[in-house]
C-alpha positions as CSV (number, residue, x, y, z in Angstrom):
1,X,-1.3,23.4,-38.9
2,X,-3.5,22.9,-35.9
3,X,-4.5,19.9,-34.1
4,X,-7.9,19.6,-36.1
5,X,-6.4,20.1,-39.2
6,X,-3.8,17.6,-37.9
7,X,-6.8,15.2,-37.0
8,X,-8.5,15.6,-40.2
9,X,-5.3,14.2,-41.9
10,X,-6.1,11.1,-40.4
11,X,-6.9,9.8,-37.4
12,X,-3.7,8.3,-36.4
13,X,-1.8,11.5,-37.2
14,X,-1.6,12.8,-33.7
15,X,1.0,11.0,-31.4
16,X,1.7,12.0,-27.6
17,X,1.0,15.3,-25.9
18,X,-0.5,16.4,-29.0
19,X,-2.9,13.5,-29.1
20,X,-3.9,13.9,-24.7
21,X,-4.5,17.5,-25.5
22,X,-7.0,16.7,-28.8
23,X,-8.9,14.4,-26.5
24,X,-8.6,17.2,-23.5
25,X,-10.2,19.9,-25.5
26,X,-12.9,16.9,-26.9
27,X,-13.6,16.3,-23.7
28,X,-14.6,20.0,-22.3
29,X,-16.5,20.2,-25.3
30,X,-18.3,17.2,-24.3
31,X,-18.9,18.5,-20.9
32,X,-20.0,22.5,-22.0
33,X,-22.4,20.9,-24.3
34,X,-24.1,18.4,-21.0
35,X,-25.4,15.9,-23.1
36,X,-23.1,15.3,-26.6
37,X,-24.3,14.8,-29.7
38,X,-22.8,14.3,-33.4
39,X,-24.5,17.2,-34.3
40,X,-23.8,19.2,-31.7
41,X,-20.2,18.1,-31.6
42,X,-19.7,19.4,-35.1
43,X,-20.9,22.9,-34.4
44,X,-18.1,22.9,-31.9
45,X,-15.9,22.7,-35.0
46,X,-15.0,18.9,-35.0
47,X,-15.4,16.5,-38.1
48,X,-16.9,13.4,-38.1
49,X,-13.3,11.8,-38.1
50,X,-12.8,13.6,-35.2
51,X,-15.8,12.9,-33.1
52,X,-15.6,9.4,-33.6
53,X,-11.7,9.3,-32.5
54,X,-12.3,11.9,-29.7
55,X,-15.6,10.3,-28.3
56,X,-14.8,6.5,-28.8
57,X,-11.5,7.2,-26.8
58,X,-13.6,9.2,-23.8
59,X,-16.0,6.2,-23.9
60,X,-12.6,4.3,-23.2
61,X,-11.7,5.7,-20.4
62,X,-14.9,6.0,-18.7
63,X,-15.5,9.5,-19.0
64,X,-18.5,9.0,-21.4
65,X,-21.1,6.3,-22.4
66,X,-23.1,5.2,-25.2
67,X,-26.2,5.9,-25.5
68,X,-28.9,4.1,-27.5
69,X,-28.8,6.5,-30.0
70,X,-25.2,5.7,-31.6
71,X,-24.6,9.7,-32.3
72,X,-25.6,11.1,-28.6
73,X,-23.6,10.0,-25.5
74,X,-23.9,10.6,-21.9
75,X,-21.3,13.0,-19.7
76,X,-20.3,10.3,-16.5
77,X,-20.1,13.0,-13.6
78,X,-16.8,14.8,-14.3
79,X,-15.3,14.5,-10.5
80,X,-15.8,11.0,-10.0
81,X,-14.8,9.9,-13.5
82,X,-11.9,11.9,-13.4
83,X,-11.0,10.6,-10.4
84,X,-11.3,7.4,-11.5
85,X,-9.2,8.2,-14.5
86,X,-6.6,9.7,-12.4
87,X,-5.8,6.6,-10.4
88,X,-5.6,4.7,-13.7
89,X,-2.7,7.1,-14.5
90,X,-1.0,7.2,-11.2
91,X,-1.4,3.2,-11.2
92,X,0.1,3.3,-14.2
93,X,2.8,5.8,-13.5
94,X,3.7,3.5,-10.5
95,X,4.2,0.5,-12.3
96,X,6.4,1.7,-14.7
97,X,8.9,3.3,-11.9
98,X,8.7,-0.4,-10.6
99,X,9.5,-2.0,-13.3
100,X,11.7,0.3,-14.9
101,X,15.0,-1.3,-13.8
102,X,13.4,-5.0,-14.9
103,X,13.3,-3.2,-18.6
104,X,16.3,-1.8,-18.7
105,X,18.0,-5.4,-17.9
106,X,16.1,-6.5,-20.6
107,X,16.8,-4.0,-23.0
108,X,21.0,-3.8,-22.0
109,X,20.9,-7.9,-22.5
110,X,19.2,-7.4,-25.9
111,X,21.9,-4.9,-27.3
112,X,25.1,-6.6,-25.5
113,X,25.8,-4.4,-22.9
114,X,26.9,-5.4,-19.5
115,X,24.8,-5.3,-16.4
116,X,26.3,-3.0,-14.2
117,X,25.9,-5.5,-10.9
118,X,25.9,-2.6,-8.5
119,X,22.5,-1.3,-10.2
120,X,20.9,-4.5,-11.2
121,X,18.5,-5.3,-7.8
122,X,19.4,-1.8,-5.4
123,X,18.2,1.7,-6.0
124,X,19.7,4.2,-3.7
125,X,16.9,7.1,-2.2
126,X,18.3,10.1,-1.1
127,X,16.0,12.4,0.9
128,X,12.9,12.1,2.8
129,X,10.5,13.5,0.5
130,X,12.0,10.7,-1.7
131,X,11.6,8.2,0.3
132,X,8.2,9.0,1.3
133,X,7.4,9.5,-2.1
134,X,8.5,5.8,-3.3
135,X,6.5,4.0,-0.7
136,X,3.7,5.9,-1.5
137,X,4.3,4.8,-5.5
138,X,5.2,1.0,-4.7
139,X,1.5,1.0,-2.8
140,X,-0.4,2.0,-5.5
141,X,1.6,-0.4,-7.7
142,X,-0.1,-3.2,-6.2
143,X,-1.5,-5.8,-7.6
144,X,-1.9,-9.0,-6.0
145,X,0.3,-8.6,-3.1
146,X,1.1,-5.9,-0.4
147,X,2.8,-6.7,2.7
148,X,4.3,-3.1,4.8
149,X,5.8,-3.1,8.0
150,X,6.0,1.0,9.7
151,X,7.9,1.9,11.8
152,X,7.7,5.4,12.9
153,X,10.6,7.0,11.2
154,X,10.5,10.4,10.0
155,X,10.1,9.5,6.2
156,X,6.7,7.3,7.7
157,X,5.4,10.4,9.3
158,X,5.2,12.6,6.7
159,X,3.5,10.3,4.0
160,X,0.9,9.4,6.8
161,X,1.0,12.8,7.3
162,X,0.0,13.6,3.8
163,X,-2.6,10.4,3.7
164,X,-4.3,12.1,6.2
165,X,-5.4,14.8,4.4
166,X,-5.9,13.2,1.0
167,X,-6.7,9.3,1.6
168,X,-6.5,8.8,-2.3
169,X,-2.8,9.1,-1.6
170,X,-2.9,5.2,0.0
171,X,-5.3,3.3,-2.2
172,X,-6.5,-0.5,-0.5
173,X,-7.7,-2.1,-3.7
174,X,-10.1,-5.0,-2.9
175,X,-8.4,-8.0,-4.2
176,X,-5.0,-7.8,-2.9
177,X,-3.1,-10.0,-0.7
178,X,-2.1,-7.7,2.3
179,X,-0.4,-7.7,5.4
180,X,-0.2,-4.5,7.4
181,X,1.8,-4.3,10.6
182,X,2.7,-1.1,12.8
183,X,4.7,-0.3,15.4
184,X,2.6,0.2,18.4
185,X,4.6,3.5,18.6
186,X,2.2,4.4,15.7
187,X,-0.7,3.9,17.7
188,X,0.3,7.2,19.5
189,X,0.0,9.8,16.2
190,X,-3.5,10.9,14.8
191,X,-1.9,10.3,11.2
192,X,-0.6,6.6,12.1
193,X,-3.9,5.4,13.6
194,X,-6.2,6.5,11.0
195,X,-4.2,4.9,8.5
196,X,-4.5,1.4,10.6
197,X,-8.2,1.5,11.1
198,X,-8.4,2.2,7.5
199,X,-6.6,-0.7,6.8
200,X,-8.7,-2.8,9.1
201,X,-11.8,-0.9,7.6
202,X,-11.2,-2.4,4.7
203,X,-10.8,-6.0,5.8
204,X,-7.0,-5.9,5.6
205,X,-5.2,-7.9,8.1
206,X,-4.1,-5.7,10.4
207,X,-1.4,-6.4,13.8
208,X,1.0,-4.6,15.4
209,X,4.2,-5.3,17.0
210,X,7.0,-3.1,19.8
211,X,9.8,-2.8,18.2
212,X,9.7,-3.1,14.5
213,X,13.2,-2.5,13.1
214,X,12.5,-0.3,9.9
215,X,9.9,0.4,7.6
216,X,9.8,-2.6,4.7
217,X,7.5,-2.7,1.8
218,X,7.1,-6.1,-0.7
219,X,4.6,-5.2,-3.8
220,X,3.8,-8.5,-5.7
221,X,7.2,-10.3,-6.9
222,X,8.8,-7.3,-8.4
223,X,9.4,-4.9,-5.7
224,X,10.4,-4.0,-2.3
225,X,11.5,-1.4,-0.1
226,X,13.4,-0.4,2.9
227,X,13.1,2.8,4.7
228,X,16.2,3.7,7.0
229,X,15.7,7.1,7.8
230,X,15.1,5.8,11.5
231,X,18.7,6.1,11.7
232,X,19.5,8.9,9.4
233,X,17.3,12.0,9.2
234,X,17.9,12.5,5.6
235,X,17.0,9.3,4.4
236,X,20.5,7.9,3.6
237,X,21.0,3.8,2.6
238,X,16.9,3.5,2.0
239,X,16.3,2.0,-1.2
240,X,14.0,-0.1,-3.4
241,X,15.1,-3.9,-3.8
242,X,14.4,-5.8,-6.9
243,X,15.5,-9.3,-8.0
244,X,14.6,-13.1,-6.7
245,X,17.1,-12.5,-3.8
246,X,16.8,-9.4,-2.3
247,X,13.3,-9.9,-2.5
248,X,13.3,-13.5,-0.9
249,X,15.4,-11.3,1.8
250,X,12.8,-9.3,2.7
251,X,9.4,-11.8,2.1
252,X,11.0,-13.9,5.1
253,X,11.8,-10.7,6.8
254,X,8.3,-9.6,6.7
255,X,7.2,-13.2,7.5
256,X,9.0,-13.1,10.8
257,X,7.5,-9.8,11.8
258,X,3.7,-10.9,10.8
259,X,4.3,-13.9,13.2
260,X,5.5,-11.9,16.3
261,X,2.9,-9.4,15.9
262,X,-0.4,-9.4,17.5
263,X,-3.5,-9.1,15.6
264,X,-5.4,-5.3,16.2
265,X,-8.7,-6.3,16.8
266,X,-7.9,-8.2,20.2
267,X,-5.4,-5.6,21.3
268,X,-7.8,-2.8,21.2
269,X,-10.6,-4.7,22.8
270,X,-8.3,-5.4,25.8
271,X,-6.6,-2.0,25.7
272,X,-10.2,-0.8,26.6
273,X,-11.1,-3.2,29.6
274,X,-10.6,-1.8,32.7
275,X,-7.4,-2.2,34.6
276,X,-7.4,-4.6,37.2
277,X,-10.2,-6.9,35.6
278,X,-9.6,-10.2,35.8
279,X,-9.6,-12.7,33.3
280,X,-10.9,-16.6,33.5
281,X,-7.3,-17.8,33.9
282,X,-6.3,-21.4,35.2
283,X,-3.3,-22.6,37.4
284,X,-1.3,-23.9,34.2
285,X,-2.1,-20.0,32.9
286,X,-0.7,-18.4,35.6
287,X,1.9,-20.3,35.6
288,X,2.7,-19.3,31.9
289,X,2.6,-15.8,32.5
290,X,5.1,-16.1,35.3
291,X,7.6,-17.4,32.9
292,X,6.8,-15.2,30.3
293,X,7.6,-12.7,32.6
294,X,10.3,-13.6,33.3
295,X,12.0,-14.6,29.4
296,X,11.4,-17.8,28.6
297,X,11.4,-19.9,25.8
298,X,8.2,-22.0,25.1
299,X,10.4,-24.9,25.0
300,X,10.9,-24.1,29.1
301,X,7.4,-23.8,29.7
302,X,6.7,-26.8,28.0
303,X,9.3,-28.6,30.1
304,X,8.3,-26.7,33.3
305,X,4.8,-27.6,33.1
306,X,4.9,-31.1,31.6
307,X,2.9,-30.2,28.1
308,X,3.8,-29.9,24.5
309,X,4.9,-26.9,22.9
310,X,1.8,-26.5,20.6
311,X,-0.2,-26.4,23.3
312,X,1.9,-23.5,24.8
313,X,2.2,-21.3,22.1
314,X,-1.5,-21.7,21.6
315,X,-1.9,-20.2,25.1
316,X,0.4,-17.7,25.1
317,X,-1.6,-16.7,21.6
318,X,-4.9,-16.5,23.7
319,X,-3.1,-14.8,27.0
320,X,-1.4,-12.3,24.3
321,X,-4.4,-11.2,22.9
322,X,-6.7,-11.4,26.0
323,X,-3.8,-9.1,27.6
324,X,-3.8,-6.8,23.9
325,X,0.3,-7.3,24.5
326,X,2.5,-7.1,21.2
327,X,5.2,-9.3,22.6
328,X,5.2,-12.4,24.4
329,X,7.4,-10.7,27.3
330,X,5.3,-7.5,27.4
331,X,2.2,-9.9,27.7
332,X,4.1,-11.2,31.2
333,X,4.7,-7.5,31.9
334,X,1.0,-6.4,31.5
335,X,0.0,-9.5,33.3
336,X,2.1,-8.3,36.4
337,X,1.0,-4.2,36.4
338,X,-3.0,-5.8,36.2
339,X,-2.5,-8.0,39.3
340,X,-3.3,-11.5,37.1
341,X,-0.1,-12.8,38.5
């Protein structure tokens, strides 16, 4: 029996691959005849059962549209539908890898079976391409929160790599809460800056900090990710975190990086002044650089210079970004190698 004779049975006779592939063929025929009609549609060979399945379920997925004749419909631009169809999928596929372990709980508590505790909140990823391949999938899994931390470790470089070429790969849905921070290391590749100034391109807060330890993903409350293959080549103890804990872990992890990071937009500006240039900066300034150069605390430079230590770490947030420095120390070092202090 074929699939037409299977649809003509009924319309709900089809299940799975069988079903995708009735609508696939539906589809072309759709798109060979330009504009669709009933009529036309049945000299193709389908019956009316299955033109209203085939084209209701097109119309679904915003491949076709109505028209205001209720037997002729319009043909949506085959590459950007699709396209638009295709990240519906992947989105799709995403989610379900990240919530696969949550339903598996589930479904081992509904039977009786006990939760092995070594699997409940840790997934082991072996191999680069695996790890590369995960952060890409927790990313577009998205949906109301995204907060990434890069380092420039191997498994980094080759999905920036691979965004570079195709930036469908790294989706910034509008709507998301997201916090993007590099390693200024990352400001040195081709693949690593483009991603950043599309992030920034996109209205995303962007900063970047020296030093970031290893690559850390949080998607929403569900998910997160670690990336180790700074300190193994091949990838070994990365894994994705799930579970209130774990999670909590690496929110305030995140947290702490996002606060000693500098905001992008100021460090480029000043990493474009000329060197040498002097900025408007006041004894009680030049004061603060000199300790910052030399390690202190902002509870010293309050005491040193008789002032609170609000009003110091709101200074050494203006001298940090006037100086585009990613540390408070590296702000006294730039301060020093421009002749400020």
């Amino acid at each position: 029996m074929g699939i037409q004779d299977g649809v003509r049975r009924g319309r709900h006779e089809l299940r799975g691959e069988a079903y995708e592939e009735f609508i696939g063929s539906a589809y072309l025929t759709a798109v060979r005849l330009g504009v669709p009609t009933r009529e036309g549609l049945r000299g193709a060979g389908l019956s009316d059962d299955e033109v209203d399945v085939s084209m209701g379920e097109l119309t679904a997925r915003g491949l076709l549209v109505h028209t205001t004749d209720p037997d002729v419909w319009e043909v949506l631009p085959p590459r950007e539908a699709m396209t638009r169809q295709a990240e519906v999928v992947e989105r799709r596929i995403a989610l379900s890898r990240a919530t696969a372990a949550e339903v598996e709980t589930l479904w081992r508590r509904a039977v009786g079976e006990r939760i092995p505790v070594s699997n409940q909140n840790f997934e082991a990823l072996v191999g680069l391409e695996t790890v590369a391949e995960r952060i890409l999938s927790v990313h577009r899994a998205s949906s109301t929160r995204l907060w990434v931390a890069l380092d420039p470790s191997p498994a980094v470089r080759m999905f920036l790599e691979a965004a570079l070429e195709d930036e469908s790969l790294l989706p910034l849905r509008p709507g998301v809460e997201a916090r993007m921070m590099f390693d200024t290391a990352l400001l040195e590749q081709p693949a690593g800056m483009a991603h950043l100034e599309r992030c920034d391109r996109a209205g995303h807060p962007v900063r970047v900090g020296n030093g970031i330890p290893f690559t850390t993903v949080l998607v929403d409350s569900r998910a997160g990710l670690i990336d180790l293959s700074t300190f193994d080549p091949t990838g070994q103890g990365s894994a994705e975190l799930r579970g209130p804990g774990p999670l909590g872990a690496l929110e305030k992890l995140l947290d702490e990086i996002w606060q000693l990071s500098t905001p992008y937009g100021p460090t480029v500006e000043a990493a474009r002044r000329e060197e040498g240039q002097k900025a408007p900066l006041d004894t009680r300034d030049l004061r603060i650089l000199h300790l910052l150069s030399a390690g202190a605390s902002d509870q010293l430079i309050a005491r040193q210079l008789g002032v609170s230590v609000r009003t110091v770490e709101r200074r050494i947030r203006y001298l940090t970004e006037h100086l585009g420095a990613a540390t408070r120390f590296q702000a006294g070092v730039q301060a020093v190698r421009r002749g400020w202090v």
